[in-house]
Each structure stands twice: as C-alpha cells, then as structure tokens.
C-alpha positions in Angstrom: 148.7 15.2 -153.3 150.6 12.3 -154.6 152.7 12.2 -151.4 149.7 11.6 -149.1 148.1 9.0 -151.2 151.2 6.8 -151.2 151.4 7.8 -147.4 147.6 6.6 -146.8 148.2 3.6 -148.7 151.1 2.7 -146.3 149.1 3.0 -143.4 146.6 1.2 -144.6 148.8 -2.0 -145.1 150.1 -1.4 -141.7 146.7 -1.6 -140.4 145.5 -4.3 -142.5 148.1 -6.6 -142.0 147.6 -7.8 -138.4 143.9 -8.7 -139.4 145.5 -11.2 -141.8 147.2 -13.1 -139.7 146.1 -16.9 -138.8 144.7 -17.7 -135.5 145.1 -21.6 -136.3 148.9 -21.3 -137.1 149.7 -19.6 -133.4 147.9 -22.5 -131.6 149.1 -25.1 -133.6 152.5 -23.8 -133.0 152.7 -24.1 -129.3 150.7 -27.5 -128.8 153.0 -29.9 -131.8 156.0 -30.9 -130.0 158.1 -33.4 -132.0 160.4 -35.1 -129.5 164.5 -35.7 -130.4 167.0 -38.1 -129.8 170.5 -37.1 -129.8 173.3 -39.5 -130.4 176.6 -39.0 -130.1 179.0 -39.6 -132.9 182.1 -42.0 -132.4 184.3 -43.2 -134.7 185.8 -46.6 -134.6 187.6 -49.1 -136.9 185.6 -52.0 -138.3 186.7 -54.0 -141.8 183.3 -54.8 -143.2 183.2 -57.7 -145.5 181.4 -57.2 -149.1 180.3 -59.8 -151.4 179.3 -59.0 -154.4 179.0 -61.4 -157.4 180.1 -60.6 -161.0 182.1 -62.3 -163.9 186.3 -61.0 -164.2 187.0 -60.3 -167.3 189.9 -58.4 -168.8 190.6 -55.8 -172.0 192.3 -58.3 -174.6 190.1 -61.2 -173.7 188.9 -63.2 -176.8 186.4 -65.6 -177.4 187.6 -68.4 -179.9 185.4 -70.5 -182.2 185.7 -72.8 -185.5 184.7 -70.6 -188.6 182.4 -73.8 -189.7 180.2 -76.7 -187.9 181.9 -79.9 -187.5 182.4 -82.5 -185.1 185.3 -81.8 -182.9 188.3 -83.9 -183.1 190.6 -83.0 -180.7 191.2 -79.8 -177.9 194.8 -79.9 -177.1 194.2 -77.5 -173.9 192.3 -77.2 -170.7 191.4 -74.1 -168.4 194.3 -72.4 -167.1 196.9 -74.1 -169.4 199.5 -71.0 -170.5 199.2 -71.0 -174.6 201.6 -69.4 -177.0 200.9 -67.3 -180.0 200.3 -69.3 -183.1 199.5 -72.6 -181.2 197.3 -75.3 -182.0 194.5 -75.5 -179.6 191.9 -77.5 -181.1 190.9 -78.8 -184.3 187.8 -80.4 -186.3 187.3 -83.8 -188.0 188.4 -83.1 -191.6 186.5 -85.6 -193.5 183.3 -83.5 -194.4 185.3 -80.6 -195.4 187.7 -82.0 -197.0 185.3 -83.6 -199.1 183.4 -80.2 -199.7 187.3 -79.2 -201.1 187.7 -81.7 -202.9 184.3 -81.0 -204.6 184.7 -77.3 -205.0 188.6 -78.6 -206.8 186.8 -80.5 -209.3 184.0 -78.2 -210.1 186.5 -75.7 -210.7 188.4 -78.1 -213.1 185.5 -79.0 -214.9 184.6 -75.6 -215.1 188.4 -74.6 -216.6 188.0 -77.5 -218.7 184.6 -76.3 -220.4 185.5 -72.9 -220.4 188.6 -73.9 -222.6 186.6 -76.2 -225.0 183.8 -73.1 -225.3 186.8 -70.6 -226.3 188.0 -72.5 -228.9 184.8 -73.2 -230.6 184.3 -70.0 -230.1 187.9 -69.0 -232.3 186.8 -71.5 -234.7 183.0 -69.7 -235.2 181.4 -72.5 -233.7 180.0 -71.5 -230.0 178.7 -67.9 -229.7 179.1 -65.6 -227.4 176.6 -66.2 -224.9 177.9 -69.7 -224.7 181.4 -68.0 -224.2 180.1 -66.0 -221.7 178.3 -68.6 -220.1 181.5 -71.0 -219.5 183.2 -67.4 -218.4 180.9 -66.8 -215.5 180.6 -70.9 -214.7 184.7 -70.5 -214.3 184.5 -67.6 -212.1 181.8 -69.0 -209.8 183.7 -72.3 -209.6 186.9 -70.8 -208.8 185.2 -68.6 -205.9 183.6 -71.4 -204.2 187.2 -73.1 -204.6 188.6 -70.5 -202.7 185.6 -70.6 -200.3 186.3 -74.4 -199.4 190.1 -73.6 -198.8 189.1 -70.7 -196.9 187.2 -73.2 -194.8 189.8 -76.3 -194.2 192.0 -73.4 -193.3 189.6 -72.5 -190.4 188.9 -75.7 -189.4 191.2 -75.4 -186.1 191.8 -73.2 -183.5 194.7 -71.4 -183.3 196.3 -69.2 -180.5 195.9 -65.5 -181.3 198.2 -64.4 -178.7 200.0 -65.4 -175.6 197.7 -65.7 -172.5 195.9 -68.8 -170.5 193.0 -70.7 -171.0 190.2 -68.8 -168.6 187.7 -71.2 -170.0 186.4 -73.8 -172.4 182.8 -73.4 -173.3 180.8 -76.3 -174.4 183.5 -78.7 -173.8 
C-alpha cells in the first residue's frame, strides 16, 4: 500500500505541473529583444597623463618651533638651504626672557636668603615650625620656577635636530 501511494503522488505532480506553468512568461519571452553591439578589442600603447594634487612629505620630517612666544630676532635660513645637525637656525629677542630669568634668579635668592634667616631662628627657638616650613616650600618653589626660566632662555632658538634641508618656513 505504501508503494502505490508514493506512486499516485508522483503522478499527480507529473500531471499537476504543466497546469502551473505561466502563459505570460512564454509570450513575453519571444516578443523582448534587447539588441547588442559588439566591439572588437584592440590593444594599443598610449601614456596617459595624471594629475593629481597632494602635499610630499617624507618619514623623518620635523616641524620646528620656539618653546615660548616672542618676537623673532633673527632666521639664519631660507627654503631649501642644506642645514647641519646642531645648527643655529633661528633665534628670539632675549630681552623679555631674560628679564623673566633674571626675576626667577632673584626670587630664588631671596627665597635662600629667608629660608636661612627662618632656620636659624628656628635653632635659636625663635621661628616655629610652620614658619620653617613655610620658608622651605617658598625655596623649593623659587628654585623650580628658576629652573623653569633657564629652561626657557635655553629654548629660545631653533636649533637643527638633524642634517636635512629647509622644505619650508612657515609664518615667515
């Protein structure tokens, strides 16, 4: 029994199926012609120009600038110049910072000064020792802003990191 049932059921797909089957589609297939050109394919040499724009740049390129603000004095070279490493290529007008040294130098000496005075009182049981403490941290500040300002004048010119060229100078 169960091989005649699957048998019916074949033949009834076999019979079914050509009653599905779009009447539409058939038609549709014989009237839509889509006409084709054909080109032949040749090669042939031809140098085709490109333009593109874009900035050149290279791996160790470095981009140099004063530490601090200041007026410029003097740039000692111009695009394209070869530099060396360790050369002077540019320095500021010292007179503001070497004033703002020259500050920081005699805070800090004032500061030494009073810190001194405070520890002696202080061996003699006359200062306490906040007051000690006091001139201690007013040292230690004075001395770091010391070192600030000569950090400063140091930077205060442009030096040549490495050998190379100029490729540019920027807002100059």
């Amino acid at each position: 029994m169960r091989t005649f049932f699957s048998c019916s059921l074949f033949f009834a797909a076999i019979l079914l199926f050509p009653a599905c089957k779009n009447q539409e589609t058939d038609t549709a297939k014989e009237t839509d012609i889509v006409p084709v050109k054909i080109y032949v394919l040749t090669s042939r040499a031809q140098a085709a120009a490109i333009e593109a724009s874009g900035k050149f740049t290279t791996d160790d390129e470095v981009y140099l600038s004063f530490k601090t603000g200041g007026v410029i004095q003097k740039i000692f070279v111009k695009q394209g110049d070869a530099i060396r490493r360790g050369q002077l290529l540019a320095t500021l007008h010292l007179t503001e910072i070497d004033a703002q040294v020259a500050q920081a130098k005699a805070a800090y000496d004032k500061a030494l000064r009073d810190f001194e005075r405070i520890r002696n009182l202080l061996e003699d049981s006359v200062a306490s020792q906040e007051q000690y403490q006091n001139a201690s941290t007013g040292l230690e500040l004075a001395k770091q802003q010391y070192n600030a300002a000569k950090f400063n004048r140091n930077y205060s010119e442009i030096r040549a990191p490495h050998n190379g060229f100029v490729l540019a100078r920027l807002g100059a």
